[in-house]
C-alpha positions as CSV (number, residue, x, y, z in Angstrom):
1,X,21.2,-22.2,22.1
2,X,20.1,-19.2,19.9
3,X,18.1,-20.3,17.0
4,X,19.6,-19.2,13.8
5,X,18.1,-15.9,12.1
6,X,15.9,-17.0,9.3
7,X,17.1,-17.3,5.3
8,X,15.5,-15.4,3.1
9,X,12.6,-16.4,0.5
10,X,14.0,-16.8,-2.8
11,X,11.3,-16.4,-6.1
12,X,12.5,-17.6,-9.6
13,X,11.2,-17.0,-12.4
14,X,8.0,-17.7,-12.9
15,X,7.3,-20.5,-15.0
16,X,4.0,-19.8,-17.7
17,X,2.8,-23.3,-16.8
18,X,2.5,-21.8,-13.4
19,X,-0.1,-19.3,-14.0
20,X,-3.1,-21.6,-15.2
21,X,-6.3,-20.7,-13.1
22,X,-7.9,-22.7,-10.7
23,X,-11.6,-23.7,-10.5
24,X,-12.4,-21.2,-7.4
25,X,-10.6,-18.6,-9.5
26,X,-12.8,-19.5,-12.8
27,X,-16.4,-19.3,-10.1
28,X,-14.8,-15.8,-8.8
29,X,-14.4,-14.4,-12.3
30,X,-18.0,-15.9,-13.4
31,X,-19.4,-14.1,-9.8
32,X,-17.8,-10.7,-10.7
33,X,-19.1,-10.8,-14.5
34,X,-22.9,-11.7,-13.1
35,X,-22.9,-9.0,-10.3
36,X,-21.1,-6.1,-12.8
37,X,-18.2,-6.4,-10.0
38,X,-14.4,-4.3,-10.7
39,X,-11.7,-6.4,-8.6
40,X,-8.9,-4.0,-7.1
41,X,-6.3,-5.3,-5.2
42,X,-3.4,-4.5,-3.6
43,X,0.1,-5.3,-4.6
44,X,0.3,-7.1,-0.8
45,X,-2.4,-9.3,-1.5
46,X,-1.9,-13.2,-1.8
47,X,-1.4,-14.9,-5.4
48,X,-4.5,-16.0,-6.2
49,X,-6.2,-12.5,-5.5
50,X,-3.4,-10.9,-7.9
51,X,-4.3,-13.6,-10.4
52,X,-8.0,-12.3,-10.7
53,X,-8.1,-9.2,-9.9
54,X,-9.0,-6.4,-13.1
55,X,-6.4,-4.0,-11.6
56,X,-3.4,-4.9,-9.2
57,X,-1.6,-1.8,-7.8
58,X,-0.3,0.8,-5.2
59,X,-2.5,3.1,-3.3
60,X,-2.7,6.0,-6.6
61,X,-2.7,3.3,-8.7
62,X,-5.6,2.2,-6.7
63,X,-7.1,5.6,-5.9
64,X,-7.1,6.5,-9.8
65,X,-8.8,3.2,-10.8
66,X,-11.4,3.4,-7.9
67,X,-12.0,6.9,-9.2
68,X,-12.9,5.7,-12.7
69,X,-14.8,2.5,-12.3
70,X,-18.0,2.3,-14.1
71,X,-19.4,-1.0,-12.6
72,X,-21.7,-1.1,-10.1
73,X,-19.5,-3.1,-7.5
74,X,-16.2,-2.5,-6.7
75,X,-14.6,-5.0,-4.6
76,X,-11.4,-3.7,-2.7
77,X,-9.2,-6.2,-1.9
78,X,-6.8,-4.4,0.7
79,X,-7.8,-3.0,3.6
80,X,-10.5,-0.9,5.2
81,X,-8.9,2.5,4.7
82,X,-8.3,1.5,0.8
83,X,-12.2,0.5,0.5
84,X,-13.2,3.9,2.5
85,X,-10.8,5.7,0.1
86,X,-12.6,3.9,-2.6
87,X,-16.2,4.6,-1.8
88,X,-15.2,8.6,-1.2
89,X,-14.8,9.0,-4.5
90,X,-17.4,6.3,-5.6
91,X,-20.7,7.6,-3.5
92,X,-23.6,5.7,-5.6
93,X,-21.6,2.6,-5.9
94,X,-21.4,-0.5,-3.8
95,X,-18.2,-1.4,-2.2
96,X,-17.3,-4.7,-0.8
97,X,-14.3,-5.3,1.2
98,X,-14.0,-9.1,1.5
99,X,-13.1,-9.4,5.0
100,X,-14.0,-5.8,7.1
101,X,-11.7,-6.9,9.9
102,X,-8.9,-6.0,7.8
103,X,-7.5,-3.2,9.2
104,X,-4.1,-1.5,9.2
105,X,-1.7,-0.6,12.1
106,X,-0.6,2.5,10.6
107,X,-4.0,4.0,10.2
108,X,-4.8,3.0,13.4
109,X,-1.5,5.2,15.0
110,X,-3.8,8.4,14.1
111,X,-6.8,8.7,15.4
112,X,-9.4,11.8,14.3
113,X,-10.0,13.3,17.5
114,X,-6.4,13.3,18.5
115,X,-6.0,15.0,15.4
116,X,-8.7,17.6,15.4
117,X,-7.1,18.9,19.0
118,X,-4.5,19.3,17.3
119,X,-5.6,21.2,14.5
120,X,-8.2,23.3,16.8
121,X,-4.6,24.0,19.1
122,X,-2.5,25.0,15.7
123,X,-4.7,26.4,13.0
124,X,-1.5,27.3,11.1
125,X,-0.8,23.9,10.1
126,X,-1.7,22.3,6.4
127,X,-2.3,19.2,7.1
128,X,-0.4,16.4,4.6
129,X,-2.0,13.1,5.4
130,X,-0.7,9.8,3.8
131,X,-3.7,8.0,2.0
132,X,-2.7,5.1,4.5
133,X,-5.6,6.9,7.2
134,X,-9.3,6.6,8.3
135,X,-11.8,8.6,6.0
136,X,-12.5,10.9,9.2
137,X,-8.7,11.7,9.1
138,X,-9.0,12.5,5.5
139,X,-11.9,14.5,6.3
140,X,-9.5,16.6,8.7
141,X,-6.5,17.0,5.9
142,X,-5.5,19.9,3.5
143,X,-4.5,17.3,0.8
144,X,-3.5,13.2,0.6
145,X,-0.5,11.9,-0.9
146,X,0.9,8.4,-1.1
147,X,4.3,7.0,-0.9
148,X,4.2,7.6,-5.1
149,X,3.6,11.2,-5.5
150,X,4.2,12.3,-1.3
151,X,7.4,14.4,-2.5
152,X,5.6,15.9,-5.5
153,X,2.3,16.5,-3.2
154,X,4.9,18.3,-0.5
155,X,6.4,20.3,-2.8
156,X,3.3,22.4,-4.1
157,X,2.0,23.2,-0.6
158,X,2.7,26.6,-0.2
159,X,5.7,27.6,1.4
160,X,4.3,29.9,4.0
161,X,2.2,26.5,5.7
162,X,4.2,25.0,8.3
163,X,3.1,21.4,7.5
164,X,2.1,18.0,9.7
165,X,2.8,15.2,7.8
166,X,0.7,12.1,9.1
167,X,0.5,9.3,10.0
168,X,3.8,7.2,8.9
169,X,7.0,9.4,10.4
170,X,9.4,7.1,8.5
171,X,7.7,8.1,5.1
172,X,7.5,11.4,6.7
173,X,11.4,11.8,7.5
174,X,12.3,10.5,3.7
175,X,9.5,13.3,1.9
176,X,11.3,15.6,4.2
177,X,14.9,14.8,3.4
178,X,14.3,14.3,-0.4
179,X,12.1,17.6,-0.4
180,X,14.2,20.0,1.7
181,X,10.6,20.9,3.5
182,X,11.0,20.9,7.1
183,X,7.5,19.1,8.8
184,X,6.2,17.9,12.0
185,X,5.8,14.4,12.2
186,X,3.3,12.1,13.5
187,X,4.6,9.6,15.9
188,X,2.9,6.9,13.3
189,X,4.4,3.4,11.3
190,X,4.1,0.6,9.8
191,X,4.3,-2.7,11.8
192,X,5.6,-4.9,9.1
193,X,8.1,-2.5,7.4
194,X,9.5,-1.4,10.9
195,X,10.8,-5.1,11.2
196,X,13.3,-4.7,8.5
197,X,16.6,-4.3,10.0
198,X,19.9,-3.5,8.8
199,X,21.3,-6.8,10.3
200,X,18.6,-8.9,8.6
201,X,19.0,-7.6,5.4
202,X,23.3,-7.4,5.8
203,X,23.3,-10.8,6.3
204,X,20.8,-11.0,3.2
205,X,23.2,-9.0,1.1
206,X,26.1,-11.4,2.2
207,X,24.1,-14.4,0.6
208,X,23.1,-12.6,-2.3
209,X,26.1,-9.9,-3.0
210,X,25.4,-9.3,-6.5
211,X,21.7,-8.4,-6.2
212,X,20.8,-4.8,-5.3
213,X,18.2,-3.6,-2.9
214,X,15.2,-1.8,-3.3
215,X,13.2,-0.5,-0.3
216,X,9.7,1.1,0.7
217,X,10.3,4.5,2.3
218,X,8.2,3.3,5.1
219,X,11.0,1.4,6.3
220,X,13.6,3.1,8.9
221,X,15.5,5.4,7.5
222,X,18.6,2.5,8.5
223,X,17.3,0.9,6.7
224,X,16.5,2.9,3.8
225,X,20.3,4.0,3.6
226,X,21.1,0.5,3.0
227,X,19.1,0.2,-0.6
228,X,20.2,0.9,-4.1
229,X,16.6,2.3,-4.5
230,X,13.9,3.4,-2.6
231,X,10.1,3.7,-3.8
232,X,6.8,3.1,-4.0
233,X,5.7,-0.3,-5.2
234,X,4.6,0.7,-8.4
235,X,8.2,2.3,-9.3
236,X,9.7,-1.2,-7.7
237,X,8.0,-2.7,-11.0
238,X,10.1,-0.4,-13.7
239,X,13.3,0.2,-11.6
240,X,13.7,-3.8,-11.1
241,X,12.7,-4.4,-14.9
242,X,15.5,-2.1,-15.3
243,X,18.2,-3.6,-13.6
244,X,21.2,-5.7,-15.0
245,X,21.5,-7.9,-12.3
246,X,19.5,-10.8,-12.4
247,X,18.6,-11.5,-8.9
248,X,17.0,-8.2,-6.7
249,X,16.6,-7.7,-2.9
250,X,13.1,-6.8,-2.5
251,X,12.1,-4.7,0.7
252,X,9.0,-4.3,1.5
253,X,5.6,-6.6,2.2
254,X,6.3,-10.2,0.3
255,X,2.9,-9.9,-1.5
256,X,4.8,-7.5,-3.7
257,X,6.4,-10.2,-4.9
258,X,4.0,-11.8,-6.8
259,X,3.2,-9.2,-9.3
260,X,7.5,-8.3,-9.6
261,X,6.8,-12.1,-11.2
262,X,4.4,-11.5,-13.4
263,X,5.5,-8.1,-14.8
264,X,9.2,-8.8,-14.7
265,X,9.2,-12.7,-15.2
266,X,13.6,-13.1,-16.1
267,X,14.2,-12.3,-12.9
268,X,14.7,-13.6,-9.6
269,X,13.4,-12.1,-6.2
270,X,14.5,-12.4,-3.0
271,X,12.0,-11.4,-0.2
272,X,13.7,-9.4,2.2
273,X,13.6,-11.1,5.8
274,X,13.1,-10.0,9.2
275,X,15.2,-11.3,12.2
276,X,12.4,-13.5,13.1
277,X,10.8,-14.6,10.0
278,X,11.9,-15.7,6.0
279,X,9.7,-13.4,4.1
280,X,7.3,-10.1,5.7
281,X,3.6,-10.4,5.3
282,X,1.1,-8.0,6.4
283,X,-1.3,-9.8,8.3
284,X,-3.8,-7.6,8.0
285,X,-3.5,-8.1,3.8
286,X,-3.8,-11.3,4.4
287,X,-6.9,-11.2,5.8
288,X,-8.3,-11.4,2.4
289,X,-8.8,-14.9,1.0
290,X,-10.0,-15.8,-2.7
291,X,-13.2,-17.7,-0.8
292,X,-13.7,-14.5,1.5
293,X,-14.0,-12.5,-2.5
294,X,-15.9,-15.4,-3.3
295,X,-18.1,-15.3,-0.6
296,X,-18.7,-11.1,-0.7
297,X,-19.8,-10.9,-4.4
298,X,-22.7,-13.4,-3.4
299,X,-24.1,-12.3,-0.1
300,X,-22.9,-8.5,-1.4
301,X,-21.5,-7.8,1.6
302,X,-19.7,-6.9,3.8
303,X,-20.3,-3.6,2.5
304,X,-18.0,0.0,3.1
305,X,-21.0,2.7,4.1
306,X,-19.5,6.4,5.5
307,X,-22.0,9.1,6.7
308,X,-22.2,11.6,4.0
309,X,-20.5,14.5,6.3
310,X,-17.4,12.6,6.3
311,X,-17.3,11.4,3.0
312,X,-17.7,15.1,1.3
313,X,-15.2,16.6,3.6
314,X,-13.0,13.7,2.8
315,X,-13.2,13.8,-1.3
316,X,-11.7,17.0,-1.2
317,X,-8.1,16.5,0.1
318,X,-8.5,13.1,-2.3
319,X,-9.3,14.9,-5.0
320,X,-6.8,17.7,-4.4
321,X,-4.2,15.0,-4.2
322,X,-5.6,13.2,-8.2
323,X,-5.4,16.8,-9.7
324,X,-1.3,17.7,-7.8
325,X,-0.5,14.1,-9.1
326,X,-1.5,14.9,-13.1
């Protein structure tokens, strides 16, 4: 017998009673405050990191306040190429990534001698790489962009530059479309956002017909022509606060969820599903535990380190990409 496909997450509102802090929380906060730590972390992380952290965001969001921090520690919570993009632009300060395993598949699609061939082959080519890639393939770009400001980024590269776009091809194929700029793409994705599928979220849509969808433009572009809206995280936040409907379809890594909660608290959310499972986590996000941050901002490790070559040549397509974005 086939098993049935799986029903999707659903996220009331979030009661106030909800948010008190536990006592691991209180010891992280007390551990940041003694070892002048900043806690970033990413909109996929779990709860409890979100609950703590001094900045919760997308990867600009996240670029900007890395850029800015005036404590002597930052601790990322995300994953390694968000740390790496954080010490770039943060060279005499320590950063901690609470568990250095965590990695991402999409980054890992693009390697920097693959794309130095490249390059070496086609000199022609401006290089647009998503921030979602190693610090050596930042090192080989003309300018970063995230999913945020990747149309606005596109658009000021100058018209004569045939452009590769790397490494997320469904990101990519949106910029292009919404942008009018034709661009080679890198064969590149994300696991967890490729696993939306039009069924899955059809059949989520049948169960929920009044609440519209919003989706990541790393998901297919099937995908994609399904939503209402489609966005970076940190527009998910105003668009949904927007909305009339009470109940919103939300497309993209279920960590997200947690902060729609916090910022847009009258609402429900529904966690889009995959054909396999109720809700999409990253596993690679979720690497990072509150006891892992717990653990880094006492033994101060495990720390982000890049040799100095690669970080200079790396800050300036990062900081190309801060100055396009003002």
């Amino acid at each position: 017998m086939t098993p049935p496909f799986p029903v999707a997450a659903v996220y009331p509102p979030l009661l106030e009673k909800e948010r008190a802090l536990s006592a691991l929380q209180q010891e992280v906060i007390t551990l940041k405050k003694q070892h002048d730590a900043i806690i970033l972390a990413h909109n996929y992380q779990c709860e409890d990191i979100q609950g703590i952290a001094d900045y919760v965001g997308d990867s600009l969001g996240l670029a900007y306040q890395a850029a800015q921090a005036k404590a002597s520690t930052i601790v990322f919570c995300g994953v390694h190429f968000m740390a790496e993009t954080a010490k770039i632009v943060n060279p005499t300060r320590k950063v901690l990534l609470p568990d250095l395993e965590a990695g991402c598949s999409l980054a890992d699609s693009c390697s920097a001698e693959k794309l130095a061939a490249i390059k070496a082959a086609h000199p022609e080519l401006y290089v647009v790489a998503y921030i979602n890639c190693s610090a050596a393939v930042k090192a080989l770009s003309d300018v970063i962009c995230t999913s945020g400001n990747a149309s606005k980024i596109v658009q000021k590269v100058p018209a004569d530059r045939p452009i590769l776009f790397v490494p997320d091809q469904n990101l990519g194929n949106w910029v292009s479309r919404k942008t009018g700029r034709a661009m080679q793409l890198w064969p590149g994705n994300c696991y967890a956002h490729v696993q939306f599928t039009p069924n899955a979220l059809l059949r989520t849509k049948a169960a929920h017909p009044d609440a519209p969808i919003v989706a990541h433009p790393e998901c297919t572009e099937a995908v994609r022509e399904m939503a209402d809206m489609v966005c970076s995280t940190e527009l998910m936040v105003g668009w949904c606060r927007q909305q009339k409907a009470s109940k919103i379809i939300v497309t993209t890594e279920a960590g997200m969820i947690h902060r729609l909660q916090r910022e847009v608290p009258e609402k429900t959310f529904v966690a889009a599903p995959t054909d396999r499972c109720a809700c999409n986590e990253c596993r690679f996000m979720k690497m990072n535990t509150l006891e892992k941050v717990r653990q880094c901002l006492i033994r101060q490790s495990p720390e982000i380190t890049l040799p100095e070559t690669v970080r200079r040549a790396a800050e300036i397509p990062l900081q190309r990409m801060l100055e396009w974005s003002k």
